[in-house]
Each structure stands twice: as C-alpha cells, then as structure tokens.
N, C-alpha and C positions, 0 to 999 in steps of 0.2 A: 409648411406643406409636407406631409408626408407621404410618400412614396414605398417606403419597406417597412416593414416589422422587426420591431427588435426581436429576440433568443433568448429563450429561457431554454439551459442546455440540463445534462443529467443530475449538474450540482445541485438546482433548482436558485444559481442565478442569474440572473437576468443582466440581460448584456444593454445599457442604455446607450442610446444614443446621445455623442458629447452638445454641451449647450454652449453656444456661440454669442456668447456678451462681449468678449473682446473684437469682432468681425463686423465689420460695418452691414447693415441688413440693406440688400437691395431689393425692389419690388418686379415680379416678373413676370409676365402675361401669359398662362398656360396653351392657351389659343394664339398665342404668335408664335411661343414656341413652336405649336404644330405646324404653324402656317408657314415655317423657316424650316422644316422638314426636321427638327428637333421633337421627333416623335416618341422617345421613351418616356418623355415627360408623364406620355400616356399609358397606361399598366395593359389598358384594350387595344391597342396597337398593333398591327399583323406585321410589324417588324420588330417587335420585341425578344421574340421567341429566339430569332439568329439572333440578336445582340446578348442574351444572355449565352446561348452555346459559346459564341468570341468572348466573350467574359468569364466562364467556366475554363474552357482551353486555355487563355490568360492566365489566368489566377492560379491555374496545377502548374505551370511552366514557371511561373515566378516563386512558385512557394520553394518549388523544388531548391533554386539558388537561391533560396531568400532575397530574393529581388522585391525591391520598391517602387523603381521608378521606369518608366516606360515613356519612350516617343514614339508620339503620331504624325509619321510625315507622306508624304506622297510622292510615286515618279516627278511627274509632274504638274503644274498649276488646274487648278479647276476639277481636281479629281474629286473633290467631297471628306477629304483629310477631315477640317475642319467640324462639321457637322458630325462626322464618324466621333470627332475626340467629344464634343459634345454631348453625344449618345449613348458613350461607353460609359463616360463619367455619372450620366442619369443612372447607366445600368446596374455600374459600382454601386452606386449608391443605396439602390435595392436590395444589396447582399446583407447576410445576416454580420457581424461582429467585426463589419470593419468601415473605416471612410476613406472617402478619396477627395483629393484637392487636384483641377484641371488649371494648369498656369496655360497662359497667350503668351508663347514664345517665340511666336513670328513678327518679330521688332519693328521688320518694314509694311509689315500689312494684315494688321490686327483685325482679326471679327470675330472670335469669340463674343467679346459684350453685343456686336452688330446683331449675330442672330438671335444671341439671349435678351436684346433691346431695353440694355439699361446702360448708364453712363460711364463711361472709361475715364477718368481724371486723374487719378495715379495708378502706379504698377509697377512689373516687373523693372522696369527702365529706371525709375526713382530709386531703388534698392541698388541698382548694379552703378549710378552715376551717382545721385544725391545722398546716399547711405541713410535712405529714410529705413524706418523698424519695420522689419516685414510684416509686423502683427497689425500697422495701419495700412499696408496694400492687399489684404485677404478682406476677400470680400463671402458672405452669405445671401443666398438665393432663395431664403426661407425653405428648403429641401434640406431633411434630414438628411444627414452623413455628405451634404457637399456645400465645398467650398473652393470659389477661384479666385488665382491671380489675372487681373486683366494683364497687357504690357505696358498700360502707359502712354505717355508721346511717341511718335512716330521717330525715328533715329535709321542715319544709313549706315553706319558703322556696326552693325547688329554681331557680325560674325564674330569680330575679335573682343566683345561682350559675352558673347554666346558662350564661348572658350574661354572667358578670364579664369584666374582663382577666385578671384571675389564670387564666380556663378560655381563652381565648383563645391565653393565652401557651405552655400546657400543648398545645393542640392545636398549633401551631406546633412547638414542641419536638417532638410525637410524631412531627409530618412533616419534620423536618430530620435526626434521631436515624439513622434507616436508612433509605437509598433505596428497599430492595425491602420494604417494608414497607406494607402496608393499615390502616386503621384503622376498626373499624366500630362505628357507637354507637347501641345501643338508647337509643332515646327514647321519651316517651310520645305518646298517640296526638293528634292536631293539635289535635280539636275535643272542646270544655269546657276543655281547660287552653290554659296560654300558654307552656308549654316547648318546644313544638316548633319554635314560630315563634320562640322566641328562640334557640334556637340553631343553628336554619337558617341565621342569619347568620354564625356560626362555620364551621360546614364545608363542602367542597367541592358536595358533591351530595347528592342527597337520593332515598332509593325510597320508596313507600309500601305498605304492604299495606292489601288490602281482602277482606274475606271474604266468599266466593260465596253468591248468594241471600240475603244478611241485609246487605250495606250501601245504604241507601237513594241514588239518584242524588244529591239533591239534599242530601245529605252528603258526595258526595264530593265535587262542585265548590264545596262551601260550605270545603272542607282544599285545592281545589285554588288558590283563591281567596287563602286565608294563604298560600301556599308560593310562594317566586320564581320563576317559571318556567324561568329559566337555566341554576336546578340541577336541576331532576327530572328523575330517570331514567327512573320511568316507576312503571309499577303492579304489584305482585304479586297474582295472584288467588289466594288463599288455599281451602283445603279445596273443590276441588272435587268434582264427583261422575264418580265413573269406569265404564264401565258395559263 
C-alpha cells in the first residue's frame, strides 16, 4: 500500500523506497483503521493537514540535534497517546527520503496491534527477555516507509525493562541501523506509572499529549515536572472541539 511518493531530487536520483523481505507482512484493514480513528491512513482526511504541520515541527526540531528517536506518552490514561503515535507514524511515512518504525512500548497495555487489528504474538518483550533477533519481531503493514514492533506478551515488570541496557543497546542499534529512519515509541502515560520517566532517559525527545477540557493543569506540570526539559517537544492537544 502506498501512501507517499518517492523523490527524484536535483541529482536526478531517485530515492526508493526500502523492500521488506526480511519483515513478516501483516494484512490491514484500511476501513478499520478509520473506524479506530487511525485516520492518516487516509490522504482525504480533514485531520491530515495538522498531522503533517506536527510532523514538519518534528522533523526541523530533530534534524537540528540529529535526533532519531522520539516518545509518545501522555499526562495521563485515555488521552489518545496512542492513536496520535499511530497517526504520526502514517504521517512519517508520507514524507519524501525517509522511514519510520512505531515500537508498542507500553508493556502493561499494548494497542498499537488492537487498533491496527492484526495479531500481536511476538515483540518488543521477546527481544528484551528471550533475546529473540529483532529482525523476526518487525513487523510490515504493506505501507511503504513503515514498519512496527508490536510489544508482545503482557509483563508487570515493564519499567525496569524499559530502562535496562539490554533496551538501551537496542534503541542505539535502531539509530545507527538506517540514517533515514524515525523511530517512534508509545509509552505509557507519565503520571501513576514510572515507565515514562524511565525511559525518557533512553530517547532523544519526548512529545506529550493531553486531551482537551479533561486534563487538569495541575496534572500537567505535575508530568511536566518528571520529564527533562531538554527533550520536550512540546504538547499535543488532543480531541478538540471544532465548530
């Protein structure tokens, strides 16, 4: 499935998009996706427009540090994190001369695969316990330029996985592996757990969502407070009202 257009830039060559034989191919239902509010899927989408301007802002903010790797976590539970990392990763995906791979890094309560409705059976969790090869938990979603790691089995010990070196070494590999490559990781949301702040110290940058009319101020500088200031990008204001 294609989604973007490769570049043919001034050299006159042409930048292709890589082929995924080593990637197990999953099958994906364009019309669930919508129906899971995974709407970049769709190129005619009247939210595509803000998801590319948050994917241009991204993209100068990370090039500047040569940044790679980016988390998507939220204040708190239920804000649409999820669906956002989802939606960015379609967006990436559209841009000309690069790809991105979206890992499920929320250990205790994985839905990446749930809204993309295909089968989570290995992942992230196999790599950081059972030292399976990363190359058989990436998975392809017939969309050019993306690729994800689901997480796996369900584990409550997630934090102190979150933060090993074993993940540390893995996120380093993923950023030395291909230049033109994004890596974007659902996490969980900052406050009640301790996953986000531990693996804020792993990647590059950090965004947050917060969902309109329902996060309390004094919840968000209580997540803004956990999180390094150096790396946030900034805030996504999630479901707002359009009139």
């Amino acid at each position: 499935m294609e989604i973007g257009d490769n570049f043919s830039g001034e050299s006159g060559n042409q930048w292709l998009a890589p082929v995924y034989d080593m990637s197990k191919r999953v099958e994906i239902d364009p019309e669930i996706l919508k129906t899971n509010r995974c709407v970049c899927i769709n190129s005619n989408a009247q939210e595509i427009e803000y998801y590319k301007i948050l994917r241009t802002q991204i993209v100068q903010k990370m090039q500047q540090h040569n940044w790679k790797t980016l988390m998507i976590t939220s204040v708190q539970q239920g804000e649409g994190k999820t669906i956002t990392a989802i939606n960015m990763a379609l967006t990436f995906a559209r841009a000309f001369n690069q790809t991105v791979l979206l890992v499920d890094s929320d250990l205790k309560q994985q839905s990446v695969h749930q809204y993309m409705n295909y089968e989570s059976e290995i992942g992230l969790i196999d790599y950081l316990l059972d030292d399976r090869p990363v190359q058989e938990l990436i998975v392809w979603p017939g969309i050019d330029k993306l690729t994800i790691m689901s997480g796996g089995r369900m584990i409550q010990d997630s934090t102190e996985l979150l933060n090993s070196q074993k993940m540390k070494v893995l996120v380093e590999q993923m950023k030395e592996r291909y230049q033109d490559r994004y890596i974007l990781f659902d996490v969980p949301p900052i406050i009640g757990r301790a996953d986000a702040l531990a693996f804020a110290a792993v990647v590059d940058c950090i965004l947050i969502v917060v969902q309109a009319y329902r996060t309390p101020k004094n919840k968000i500088k209580e997540a803004l407070d956990l999180m390094p200031g150096e790396k946030l990008l900034g805030f996504v204001l999630n479901r707002q009202r359009q009139y």
